[in-house]
N, C-alpha and C positions, 0 to 999 in steps of 0.2 A: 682640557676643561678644568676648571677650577672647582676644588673639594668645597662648596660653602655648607655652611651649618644650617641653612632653611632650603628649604625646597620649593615649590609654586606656590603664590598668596593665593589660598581659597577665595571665591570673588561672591564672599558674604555681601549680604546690606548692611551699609555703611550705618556707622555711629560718631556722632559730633560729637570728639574729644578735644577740649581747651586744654593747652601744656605748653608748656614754654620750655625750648633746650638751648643746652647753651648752644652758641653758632659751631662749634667744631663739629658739636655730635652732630648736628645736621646736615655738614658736611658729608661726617661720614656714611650717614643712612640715605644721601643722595649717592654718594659714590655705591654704595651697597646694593641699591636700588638697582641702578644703573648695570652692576655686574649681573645681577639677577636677573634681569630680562634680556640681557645680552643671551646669558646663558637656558634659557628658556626657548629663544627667538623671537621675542617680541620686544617693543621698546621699554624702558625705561619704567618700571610702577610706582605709585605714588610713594614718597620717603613715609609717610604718617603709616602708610598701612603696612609699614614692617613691622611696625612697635610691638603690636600685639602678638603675632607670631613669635618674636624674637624674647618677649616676655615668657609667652606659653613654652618656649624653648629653655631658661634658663632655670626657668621654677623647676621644670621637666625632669632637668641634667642635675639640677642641685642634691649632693647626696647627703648632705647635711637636713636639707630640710623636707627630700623624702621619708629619713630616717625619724624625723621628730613626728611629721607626721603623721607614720606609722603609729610611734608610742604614742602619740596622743590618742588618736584612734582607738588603737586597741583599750586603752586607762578609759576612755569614754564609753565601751564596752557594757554592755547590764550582765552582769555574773551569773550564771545560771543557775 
């Protein structure tokens, strides 16, 4: 079984996003797609509705911009 970095797409109600990728990445979010419900058992899920997940995923992991974050956070803070 292959290690991937998303797990099952939540099967939210959909939201109409216009975006244009370049043709590779779509490539790859069809091939992605494609392992994804292999791996799940079912066919193939739409490529668009990785995006979000794989977004919610990178912000997630980002320890740079958890970090900032944080300090921002806390700097926004009302002092007691």
């Amino acid at each position: 079984m292959t290690k991937l970095k998303l797990g099952p797409i939540a099967d939210d109600k959909p939201i109409k996003v216009t975006l244009e990728l370049p043709a590779g990445l779509h490539r790859d979010l069809t091939a992605y797609a494609e392992i994804l419900g292999r791996e799940a058992g079912h066919g193939p899920s739409d490529p668009v509705r990785l995006i979000v997940p794989m977004l919610e995923r990178f912000i997630a992991t980002d320890r740079g911009f958890v970090k900032a974050r944080r300090k921002s956070a806390s700097s926004d803070a009302p002092i007691a």
